[in-house]
mmJSON file of the N, C-alpha and C atoms, coordinates in Angstrom:
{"data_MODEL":{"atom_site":{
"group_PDB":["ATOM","ATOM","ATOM","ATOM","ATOM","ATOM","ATOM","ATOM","ATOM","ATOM","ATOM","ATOM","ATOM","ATOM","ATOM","ATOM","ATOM","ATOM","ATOM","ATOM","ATOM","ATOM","ATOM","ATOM","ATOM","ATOM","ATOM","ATOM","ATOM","ATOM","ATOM","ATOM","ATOM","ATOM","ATOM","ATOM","ATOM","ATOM","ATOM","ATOM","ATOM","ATOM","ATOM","ATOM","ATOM","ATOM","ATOM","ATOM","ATOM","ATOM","ATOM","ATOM","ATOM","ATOM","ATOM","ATOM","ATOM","ATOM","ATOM","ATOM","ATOM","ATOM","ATOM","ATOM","ATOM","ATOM","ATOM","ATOM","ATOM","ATOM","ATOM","ATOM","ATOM","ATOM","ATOM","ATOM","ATOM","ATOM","ATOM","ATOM","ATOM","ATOM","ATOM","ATOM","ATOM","ATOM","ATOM","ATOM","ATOM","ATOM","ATOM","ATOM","ATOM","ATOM","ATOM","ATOM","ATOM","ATOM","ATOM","ATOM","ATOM","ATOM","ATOM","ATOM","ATOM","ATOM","ATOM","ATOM","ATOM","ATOM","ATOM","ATOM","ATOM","ATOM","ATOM","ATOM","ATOM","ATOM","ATOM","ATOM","ATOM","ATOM","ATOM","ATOM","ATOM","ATOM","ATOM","ATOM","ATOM","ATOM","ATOM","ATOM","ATOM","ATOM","ATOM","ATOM","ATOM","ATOM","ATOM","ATOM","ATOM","ATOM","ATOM","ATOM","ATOM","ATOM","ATOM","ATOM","ATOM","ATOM","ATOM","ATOM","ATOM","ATOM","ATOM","ATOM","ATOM","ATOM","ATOM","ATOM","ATOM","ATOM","ATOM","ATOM","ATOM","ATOM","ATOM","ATOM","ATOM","ATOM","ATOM","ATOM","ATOM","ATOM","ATOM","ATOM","ATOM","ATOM","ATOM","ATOM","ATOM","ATOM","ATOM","ATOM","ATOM","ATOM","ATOM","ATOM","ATOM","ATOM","ATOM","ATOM","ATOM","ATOM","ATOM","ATOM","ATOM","ATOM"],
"id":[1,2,3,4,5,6,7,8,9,10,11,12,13,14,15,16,17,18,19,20,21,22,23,24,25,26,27,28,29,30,31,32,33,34,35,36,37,38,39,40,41,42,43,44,45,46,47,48,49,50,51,52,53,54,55,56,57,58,59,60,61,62,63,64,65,66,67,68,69,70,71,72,73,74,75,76,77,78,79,80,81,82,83,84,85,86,87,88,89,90,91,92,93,94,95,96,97,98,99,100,101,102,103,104,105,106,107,108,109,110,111,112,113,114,115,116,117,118,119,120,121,122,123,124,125,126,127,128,129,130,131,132,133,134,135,136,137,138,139,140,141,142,143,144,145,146,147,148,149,150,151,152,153,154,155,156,157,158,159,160,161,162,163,164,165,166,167,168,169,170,171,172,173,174,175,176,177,178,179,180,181,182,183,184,185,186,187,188,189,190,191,192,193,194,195,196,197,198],
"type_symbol":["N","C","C","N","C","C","N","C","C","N","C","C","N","C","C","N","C","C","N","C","C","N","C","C","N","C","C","N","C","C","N","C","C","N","C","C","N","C","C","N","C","C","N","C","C","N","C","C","N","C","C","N","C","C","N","C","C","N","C","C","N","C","C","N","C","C","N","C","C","N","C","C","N","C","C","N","C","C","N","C","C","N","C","C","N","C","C","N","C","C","N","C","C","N","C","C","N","C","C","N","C","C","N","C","C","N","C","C","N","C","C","N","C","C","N","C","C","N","C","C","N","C","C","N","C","C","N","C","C","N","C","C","N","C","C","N","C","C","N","C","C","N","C","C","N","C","C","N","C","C","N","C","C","N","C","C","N","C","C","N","C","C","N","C","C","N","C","C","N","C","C","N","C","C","N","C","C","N","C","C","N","C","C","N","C","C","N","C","C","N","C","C","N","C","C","N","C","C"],
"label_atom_id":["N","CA","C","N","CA","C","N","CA","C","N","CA","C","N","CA","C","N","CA","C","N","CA","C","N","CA","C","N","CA","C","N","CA","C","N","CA","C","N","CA","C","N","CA","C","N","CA","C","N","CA","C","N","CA","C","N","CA","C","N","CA","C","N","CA","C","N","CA","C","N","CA","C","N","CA","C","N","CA","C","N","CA","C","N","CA","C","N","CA","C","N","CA","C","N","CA","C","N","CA","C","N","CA","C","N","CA","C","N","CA","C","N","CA","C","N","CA","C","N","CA","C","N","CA","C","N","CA","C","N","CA","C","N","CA","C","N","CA","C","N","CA","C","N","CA","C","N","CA","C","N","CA","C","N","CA","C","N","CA","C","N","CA","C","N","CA","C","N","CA","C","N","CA","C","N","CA","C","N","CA","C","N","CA","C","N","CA","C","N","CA","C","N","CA","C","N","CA","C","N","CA","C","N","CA","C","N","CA","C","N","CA","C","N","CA","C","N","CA","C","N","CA","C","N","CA","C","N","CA","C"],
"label_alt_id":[null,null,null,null,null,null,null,null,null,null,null,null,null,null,null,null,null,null,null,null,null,null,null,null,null,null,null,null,null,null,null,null,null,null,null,null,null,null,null,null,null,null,null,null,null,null,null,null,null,null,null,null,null,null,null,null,null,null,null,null,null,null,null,null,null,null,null,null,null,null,null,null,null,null,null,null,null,null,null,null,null,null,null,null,null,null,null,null,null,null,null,null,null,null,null,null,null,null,null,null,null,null,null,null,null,null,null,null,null,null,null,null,null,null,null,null,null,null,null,null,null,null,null,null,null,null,null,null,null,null,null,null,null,null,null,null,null,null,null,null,null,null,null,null,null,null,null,null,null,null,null,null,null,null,null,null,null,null,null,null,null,null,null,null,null,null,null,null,null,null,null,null,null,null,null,null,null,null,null,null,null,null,null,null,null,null,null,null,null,null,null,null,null,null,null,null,null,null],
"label_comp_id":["UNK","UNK","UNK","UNK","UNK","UNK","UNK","UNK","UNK","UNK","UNK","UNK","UNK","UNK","UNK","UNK","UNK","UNK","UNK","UNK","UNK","UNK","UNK","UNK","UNK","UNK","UNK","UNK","UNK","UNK","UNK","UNK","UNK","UNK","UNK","UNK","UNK","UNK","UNK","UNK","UNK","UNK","UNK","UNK","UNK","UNK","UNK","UNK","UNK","UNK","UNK","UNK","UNK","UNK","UNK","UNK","UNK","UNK","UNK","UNK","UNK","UNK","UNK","UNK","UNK","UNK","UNK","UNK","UNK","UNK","UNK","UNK","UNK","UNK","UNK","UNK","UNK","UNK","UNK","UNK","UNK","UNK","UNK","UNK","UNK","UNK","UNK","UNK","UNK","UNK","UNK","UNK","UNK","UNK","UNK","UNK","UNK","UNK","UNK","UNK","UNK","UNK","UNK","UNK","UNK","UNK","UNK","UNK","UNK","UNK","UNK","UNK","UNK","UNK","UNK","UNK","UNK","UNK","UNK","UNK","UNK","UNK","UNK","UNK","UNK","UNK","UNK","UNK","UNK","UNK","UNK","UNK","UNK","UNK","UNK","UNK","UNK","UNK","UNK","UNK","UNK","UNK","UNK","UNK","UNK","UNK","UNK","UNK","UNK","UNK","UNK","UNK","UNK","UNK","UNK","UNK","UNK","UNK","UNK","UNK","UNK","UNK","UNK","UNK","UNK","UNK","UNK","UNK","UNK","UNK","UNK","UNK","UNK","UNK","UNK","UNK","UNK","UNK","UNK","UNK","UNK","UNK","UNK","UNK","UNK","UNK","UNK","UNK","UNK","UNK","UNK","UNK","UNK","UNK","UNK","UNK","UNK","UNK"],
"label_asym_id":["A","A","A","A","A","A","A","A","A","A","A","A","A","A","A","A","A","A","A","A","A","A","A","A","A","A","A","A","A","A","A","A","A","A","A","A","A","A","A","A","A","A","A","A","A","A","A","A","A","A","A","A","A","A","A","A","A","A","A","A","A","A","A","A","A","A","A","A","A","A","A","A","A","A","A","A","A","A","A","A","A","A","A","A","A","A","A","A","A","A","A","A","A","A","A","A","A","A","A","A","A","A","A","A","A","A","A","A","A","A","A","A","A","A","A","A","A","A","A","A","A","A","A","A","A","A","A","A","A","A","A","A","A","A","A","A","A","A","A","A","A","A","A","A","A","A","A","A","A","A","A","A","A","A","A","A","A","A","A","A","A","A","A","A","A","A","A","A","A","A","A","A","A","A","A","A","A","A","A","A","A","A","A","A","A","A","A","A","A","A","A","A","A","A","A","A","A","A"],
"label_entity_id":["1","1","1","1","1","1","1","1","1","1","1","1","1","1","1","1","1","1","1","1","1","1","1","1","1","1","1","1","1","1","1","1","1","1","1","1","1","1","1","1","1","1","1","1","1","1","1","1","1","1","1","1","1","1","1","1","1","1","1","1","1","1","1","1","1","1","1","1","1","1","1","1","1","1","1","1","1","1","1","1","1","1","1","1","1","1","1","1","1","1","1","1","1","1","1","1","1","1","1","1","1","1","1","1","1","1","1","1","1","1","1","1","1","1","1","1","1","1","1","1","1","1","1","1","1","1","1","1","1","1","1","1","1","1","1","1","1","1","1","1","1","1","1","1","1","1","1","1","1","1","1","1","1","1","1","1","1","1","1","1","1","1","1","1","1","1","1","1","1","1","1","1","1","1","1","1","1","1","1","1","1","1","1","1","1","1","1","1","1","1","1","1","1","1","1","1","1","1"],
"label_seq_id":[1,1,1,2,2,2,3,3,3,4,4,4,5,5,5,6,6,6,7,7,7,8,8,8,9,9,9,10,10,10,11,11,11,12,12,12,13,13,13,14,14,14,15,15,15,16,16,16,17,17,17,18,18,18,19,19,19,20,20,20,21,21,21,22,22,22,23,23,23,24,24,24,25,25,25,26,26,26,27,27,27,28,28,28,29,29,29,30,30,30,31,31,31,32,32,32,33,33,33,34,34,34,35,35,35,36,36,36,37,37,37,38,38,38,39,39,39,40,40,40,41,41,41,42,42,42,43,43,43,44,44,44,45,45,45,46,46,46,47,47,47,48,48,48,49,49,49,50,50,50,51,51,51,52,52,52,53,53,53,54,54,54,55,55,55,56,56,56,57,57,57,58,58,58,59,59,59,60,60,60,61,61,61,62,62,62,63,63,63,64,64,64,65,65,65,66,66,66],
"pdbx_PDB_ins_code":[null,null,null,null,null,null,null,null,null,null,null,null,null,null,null,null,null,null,null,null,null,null,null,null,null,null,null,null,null,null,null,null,null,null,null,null,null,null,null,null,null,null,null,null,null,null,null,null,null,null,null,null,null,null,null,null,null,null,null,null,null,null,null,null,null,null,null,null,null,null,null,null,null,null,null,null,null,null,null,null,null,null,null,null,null,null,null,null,null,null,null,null,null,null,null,null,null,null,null,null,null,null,null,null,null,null,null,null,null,null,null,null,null,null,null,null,null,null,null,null,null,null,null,null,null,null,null,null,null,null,null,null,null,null,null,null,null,null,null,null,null,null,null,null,null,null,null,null,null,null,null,null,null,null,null,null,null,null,null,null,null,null,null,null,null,null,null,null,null,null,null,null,null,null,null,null,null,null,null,null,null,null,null,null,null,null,null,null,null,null,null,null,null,null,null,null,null,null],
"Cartn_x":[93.774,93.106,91.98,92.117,90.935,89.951,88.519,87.454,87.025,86.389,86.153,84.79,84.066,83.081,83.406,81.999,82.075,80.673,80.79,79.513,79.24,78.13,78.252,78.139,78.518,78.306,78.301,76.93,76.88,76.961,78.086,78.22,78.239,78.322,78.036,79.003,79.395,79.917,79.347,79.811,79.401,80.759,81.936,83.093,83.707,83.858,84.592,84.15,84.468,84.556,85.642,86.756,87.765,87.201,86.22,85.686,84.816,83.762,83.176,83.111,84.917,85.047,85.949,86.21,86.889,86.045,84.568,83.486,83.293,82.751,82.383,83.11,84.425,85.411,85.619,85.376,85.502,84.156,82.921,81.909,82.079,82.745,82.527,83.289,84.882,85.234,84.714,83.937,82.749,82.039,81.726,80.758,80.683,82.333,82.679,84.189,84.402,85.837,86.828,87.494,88.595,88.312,88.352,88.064,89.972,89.627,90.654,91.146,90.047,90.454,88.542,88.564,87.225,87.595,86.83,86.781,85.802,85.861,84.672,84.53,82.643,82.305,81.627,81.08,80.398,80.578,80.514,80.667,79.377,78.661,77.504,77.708,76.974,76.692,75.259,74.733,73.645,73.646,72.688,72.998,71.61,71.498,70.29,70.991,70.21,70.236,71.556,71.99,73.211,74.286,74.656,75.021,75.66,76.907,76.705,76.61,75.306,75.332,75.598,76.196,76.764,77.089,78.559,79.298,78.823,78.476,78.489,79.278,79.298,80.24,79.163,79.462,79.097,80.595,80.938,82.214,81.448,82.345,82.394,83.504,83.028,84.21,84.193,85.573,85.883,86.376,85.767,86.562,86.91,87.099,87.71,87.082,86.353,85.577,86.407,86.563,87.379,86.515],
"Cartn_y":[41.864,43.091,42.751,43.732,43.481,43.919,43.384,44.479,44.384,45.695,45.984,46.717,46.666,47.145,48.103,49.358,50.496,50.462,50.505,50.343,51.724,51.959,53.303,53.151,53.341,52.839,54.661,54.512,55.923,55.062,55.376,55.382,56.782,56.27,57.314,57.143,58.104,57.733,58.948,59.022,59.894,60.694,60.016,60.457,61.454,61.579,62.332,61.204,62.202,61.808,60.566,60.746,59.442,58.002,58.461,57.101,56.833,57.552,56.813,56.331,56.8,56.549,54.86,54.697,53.767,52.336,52.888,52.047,51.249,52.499,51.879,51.079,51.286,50.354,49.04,49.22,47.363,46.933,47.043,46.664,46.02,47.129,46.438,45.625,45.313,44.044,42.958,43.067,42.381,41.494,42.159,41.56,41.603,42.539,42.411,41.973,40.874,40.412,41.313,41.481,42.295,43.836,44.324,45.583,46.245,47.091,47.966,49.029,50.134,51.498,52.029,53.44,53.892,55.591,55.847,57.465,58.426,59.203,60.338,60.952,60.943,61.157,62.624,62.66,63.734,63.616,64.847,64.53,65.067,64.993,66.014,65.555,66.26,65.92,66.105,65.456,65.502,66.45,67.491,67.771,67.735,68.254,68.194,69.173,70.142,71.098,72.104,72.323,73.055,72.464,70.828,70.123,69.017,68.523,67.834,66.47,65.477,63.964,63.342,63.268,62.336,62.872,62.243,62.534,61.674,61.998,60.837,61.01,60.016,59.963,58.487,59.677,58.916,58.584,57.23,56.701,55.522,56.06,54.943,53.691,52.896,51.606,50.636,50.27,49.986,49.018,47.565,46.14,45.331,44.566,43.712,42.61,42.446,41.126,39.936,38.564,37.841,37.091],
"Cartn_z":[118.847,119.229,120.209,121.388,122.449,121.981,122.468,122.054,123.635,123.934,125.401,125.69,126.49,126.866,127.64,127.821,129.126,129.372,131.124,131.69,132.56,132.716,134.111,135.138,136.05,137.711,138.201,139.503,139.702,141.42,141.826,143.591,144.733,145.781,146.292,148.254,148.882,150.041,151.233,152.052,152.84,153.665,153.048,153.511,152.272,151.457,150.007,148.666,147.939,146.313,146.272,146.742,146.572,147.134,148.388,149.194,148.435,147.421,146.599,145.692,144.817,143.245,144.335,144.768,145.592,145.477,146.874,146.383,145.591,144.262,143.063,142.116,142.295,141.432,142.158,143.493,144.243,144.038,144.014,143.398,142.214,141.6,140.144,139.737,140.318,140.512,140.649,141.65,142.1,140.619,140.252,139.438,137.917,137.501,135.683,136.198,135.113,134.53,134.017,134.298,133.318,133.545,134.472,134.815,134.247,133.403,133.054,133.068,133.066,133.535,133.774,134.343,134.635,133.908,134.187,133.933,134.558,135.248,136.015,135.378,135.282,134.054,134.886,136.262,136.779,138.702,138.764,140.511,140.877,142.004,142.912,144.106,144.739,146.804,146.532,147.888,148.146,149.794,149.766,151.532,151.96,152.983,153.943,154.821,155.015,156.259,156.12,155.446,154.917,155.19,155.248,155.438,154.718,154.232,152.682,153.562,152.93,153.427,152.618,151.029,150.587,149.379,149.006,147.868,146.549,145.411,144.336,143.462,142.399,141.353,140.296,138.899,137.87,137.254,137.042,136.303,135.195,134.235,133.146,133.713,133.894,133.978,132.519,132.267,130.858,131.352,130.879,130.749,129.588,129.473,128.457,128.156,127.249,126.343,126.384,126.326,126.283,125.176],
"occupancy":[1.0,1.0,1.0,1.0,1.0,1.0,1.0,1.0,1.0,1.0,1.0,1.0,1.0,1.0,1.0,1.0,1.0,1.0,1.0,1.0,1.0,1.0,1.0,1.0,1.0,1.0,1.0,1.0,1.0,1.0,1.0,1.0,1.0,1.0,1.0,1.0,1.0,1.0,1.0,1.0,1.0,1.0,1.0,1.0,1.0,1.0,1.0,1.0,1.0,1.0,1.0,1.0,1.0,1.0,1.0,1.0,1.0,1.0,1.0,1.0,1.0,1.0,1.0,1.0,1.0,1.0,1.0,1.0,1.0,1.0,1.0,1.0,1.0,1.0,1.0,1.0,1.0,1.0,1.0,1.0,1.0,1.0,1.0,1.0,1.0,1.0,1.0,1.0,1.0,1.0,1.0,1.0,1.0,1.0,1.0,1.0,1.0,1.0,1.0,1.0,1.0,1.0,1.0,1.0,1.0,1.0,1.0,1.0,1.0,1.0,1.0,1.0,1.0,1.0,1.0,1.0,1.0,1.0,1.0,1.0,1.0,1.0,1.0,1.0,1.0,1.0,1.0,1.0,1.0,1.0,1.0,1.0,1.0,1.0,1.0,1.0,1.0,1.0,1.0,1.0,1.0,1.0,1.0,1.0,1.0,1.0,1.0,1.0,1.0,1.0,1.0,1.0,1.0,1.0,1.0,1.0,1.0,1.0,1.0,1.0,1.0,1.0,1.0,1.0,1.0,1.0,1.0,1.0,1.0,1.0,1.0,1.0,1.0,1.0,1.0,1.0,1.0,1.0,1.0,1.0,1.0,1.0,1.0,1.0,1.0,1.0,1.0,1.0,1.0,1.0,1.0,1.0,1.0,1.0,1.0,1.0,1.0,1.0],
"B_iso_or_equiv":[0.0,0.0,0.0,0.0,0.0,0.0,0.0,0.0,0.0,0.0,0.0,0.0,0.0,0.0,0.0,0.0,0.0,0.0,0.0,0.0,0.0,0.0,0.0,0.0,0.0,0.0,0.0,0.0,0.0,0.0,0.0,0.0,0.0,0.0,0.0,0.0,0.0,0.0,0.0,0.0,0.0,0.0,0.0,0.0,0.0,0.0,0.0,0.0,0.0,0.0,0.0,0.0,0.0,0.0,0.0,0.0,0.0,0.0,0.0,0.0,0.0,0.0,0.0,0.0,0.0,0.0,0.0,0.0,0.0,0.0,0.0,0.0,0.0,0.0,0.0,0.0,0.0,0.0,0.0,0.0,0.0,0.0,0.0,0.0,0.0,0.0,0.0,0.0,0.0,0.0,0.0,0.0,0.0,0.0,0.0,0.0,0.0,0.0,0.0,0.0,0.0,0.0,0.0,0.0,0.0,0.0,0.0,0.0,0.0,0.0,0.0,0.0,0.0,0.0,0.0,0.0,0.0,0.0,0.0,0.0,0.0,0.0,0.0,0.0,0.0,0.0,0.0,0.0,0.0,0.0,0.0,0.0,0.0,0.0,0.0,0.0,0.0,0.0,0.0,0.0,0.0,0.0,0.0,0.0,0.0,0.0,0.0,0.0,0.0,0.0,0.0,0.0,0.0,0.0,0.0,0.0,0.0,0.0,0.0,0.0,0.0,0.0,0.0,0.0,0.0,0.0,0.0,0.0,0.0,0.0,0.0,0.0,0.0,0.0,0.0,0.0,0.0,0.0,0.0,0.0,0.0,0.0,0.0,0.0,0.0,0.0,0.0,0.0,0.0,0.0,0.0,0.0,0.0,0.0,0.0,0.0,0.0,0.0],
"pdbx_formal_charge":[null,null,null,null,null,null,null,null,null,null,null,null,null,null,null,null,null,null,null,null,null,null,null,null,null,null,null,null,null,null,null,null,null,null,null,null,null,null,null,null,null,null,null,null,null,null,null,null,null,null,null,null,null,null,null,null,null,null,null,null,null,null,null,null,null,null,null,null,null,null,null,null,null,null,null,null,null,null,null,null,null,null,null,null,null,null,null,null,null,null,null,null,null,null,null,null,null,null,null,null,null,null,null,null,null,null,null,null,null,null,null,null,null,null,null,null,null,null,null,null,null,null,null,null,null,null,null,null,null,null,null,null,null,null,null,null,null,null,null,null,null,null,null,null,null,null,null,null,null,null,null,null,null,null,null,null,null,null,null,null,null,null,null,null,null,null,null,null,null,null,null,null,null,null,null,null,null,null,null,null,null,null,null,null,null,null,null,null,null,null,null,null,null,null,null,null,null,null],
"auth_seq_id":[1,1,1,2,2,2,3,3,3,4,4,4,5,5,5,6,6,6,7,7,7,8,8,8,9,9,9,10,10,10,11,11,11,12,12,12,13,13,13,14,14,14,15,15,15,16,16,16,17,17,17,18,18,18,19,19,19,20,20,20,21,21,21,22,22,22,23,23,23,24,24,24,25,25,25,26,26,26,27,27,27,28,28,28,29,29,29,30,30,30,31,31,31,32,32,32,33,33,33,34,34,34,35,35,35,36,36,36,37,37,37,38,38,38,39,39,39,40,40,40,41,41,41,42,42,42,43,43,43,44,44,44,45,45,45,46,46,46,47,47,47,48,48,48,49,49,49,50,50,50,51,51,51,52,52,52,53,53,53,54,54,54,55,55,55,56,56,56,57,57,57,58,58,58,59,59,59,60,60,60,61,61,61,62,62,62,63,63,63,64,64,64,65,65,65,66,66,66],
"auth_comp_id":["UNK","UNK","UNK","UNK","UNK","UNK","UNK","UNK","UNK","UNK","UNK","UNK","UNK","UNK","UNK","UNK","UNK","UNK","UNK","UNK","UNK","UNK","UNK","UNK","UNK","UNK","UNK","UNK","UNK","UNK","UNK","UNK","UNK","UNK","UNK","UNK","UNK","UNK","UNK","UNK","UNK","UNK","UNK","UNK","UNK","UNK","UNK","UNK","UNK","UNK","UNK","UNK","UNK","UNK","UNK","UNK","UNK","UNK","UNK","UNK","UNK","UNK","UNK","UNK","UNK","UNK","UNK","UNK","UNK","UNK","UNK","UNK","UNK","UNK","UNK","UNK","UNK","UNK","UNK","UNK","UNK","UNK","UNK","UNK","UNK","UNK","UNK","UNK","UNK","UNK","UNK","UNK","UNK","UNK","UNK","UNK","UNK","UNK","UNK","UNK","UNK","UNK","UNK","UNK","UNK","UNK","UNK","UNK","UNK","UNK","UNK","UNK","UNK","UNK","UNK","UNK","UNK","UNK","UNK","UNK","UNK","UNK","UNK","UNK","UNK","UNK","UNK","UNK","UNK","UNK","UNK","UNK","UNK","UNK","UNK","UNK","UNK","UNK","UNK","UNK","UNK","UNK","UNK","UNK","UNK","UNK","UNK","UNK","UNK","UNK","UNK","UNK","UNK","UNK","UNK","UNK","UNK","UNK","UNK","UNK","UNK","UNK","UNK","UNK","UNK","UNK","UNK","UNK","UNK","UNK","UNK","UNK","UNK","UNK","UNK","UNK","UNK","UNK","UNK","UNK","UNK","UNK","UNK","UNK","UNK","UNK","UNK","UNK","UNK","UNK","UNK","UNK","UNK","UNK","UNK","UNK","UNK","UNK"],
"auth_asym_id":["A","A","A","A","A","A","A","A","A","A","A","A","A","A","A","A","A","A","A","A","A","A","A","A","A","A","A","A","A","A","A","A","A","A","A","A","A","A","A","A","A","A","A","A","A","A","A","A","A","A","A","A","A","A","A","A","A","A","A","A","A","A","A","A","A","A","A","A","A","A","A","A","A","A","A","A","A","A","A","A","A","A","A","A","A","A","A","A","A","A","A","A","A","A","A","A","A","A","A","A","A","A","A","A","A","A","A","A","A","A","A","A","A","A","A","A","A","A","A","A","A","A","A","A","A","A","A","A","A","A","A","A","A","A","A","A","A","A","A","A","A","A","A","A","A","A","A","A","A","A","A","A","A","A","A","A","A","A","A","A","A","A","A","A","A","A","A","A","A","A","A","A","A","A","A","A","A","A","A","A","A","A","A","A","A","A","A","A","A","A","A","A","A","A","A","A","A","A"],
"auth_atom_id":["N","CA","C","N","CA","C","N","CA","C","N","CA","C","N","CA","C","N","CA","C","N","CA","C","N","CA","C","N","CA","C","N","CA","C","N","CA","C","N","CA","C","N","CA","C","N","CA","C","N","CA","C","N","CA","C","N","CA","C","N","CA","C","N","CA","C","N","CA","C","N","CA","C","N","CA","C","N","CA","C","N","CA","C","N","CA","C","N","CA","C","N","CA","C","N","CA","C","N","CA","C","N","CA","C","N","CA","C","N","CA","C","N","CA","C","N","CA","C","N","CA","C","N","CA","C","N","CA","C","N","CA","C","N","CA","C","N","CA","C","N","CA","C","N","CA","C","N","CA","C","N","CA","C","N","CA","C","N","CA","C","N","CA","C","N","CA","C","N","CA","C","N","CA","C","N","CA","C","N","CA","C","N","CA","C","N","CA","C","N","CA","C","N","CA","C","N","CA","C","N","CA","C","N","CA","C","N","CA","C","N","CA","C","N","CA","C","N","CA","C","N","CA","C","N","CA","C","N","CA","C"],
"pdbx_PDB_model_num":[1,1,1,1,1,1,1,1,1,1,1,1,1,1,1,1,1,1,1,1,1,1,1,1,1,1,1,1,1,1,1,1,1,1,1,1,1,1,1,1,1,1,1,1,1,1,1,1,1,1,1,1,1,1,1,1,1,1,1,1,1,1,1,1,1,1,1,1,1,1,1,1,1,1,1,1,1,1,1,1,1,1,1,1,1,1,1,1,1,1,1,1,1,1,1,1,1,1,1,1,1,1,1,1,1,1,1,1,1,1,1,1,1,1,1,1,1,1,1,1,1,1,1,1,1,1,1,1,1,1,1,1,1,1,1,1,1,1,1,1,1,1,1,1,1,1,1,1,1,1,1,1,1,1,1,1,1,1,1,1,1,1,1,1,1,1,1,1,1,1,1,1,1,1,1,1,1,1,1,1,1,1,1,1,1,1,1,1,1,1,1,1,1,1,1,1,1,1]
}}}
């Protein structure tokens, strides 16, 4: 039986929601082992001027303890 951890990663892009849930999961490759699945936990934009300048995303990413 695995036992597995979940971490939150809140990224962000300036192109869509997909370019930033994208981001945040090669990051976190980056820097946890055993990356296994994520989950979106919340979306927002940020705008300026009636304008949207950036997409975010809060994801749970779930890896695997060894």
């Amino acid at each position: 039986m695995a036992v597995a951890r979940v971490t939150e990663i809140i990224a962000g892009s300036k192109k869509s929601f997909d370019a930033a849930i994208e981001k945040g999961l090669k990051r976190a490759n980056k820097t946890l082992k055993n990356v296994s699945g994520a989950w979106i936990k919340d979306q927002s934009i940020v705008m300026e001027d009636g304008e949207v300048k950036e997409y975010r995303v809060v994801m749970k990413v779930t890896f695997i303890l060894k």
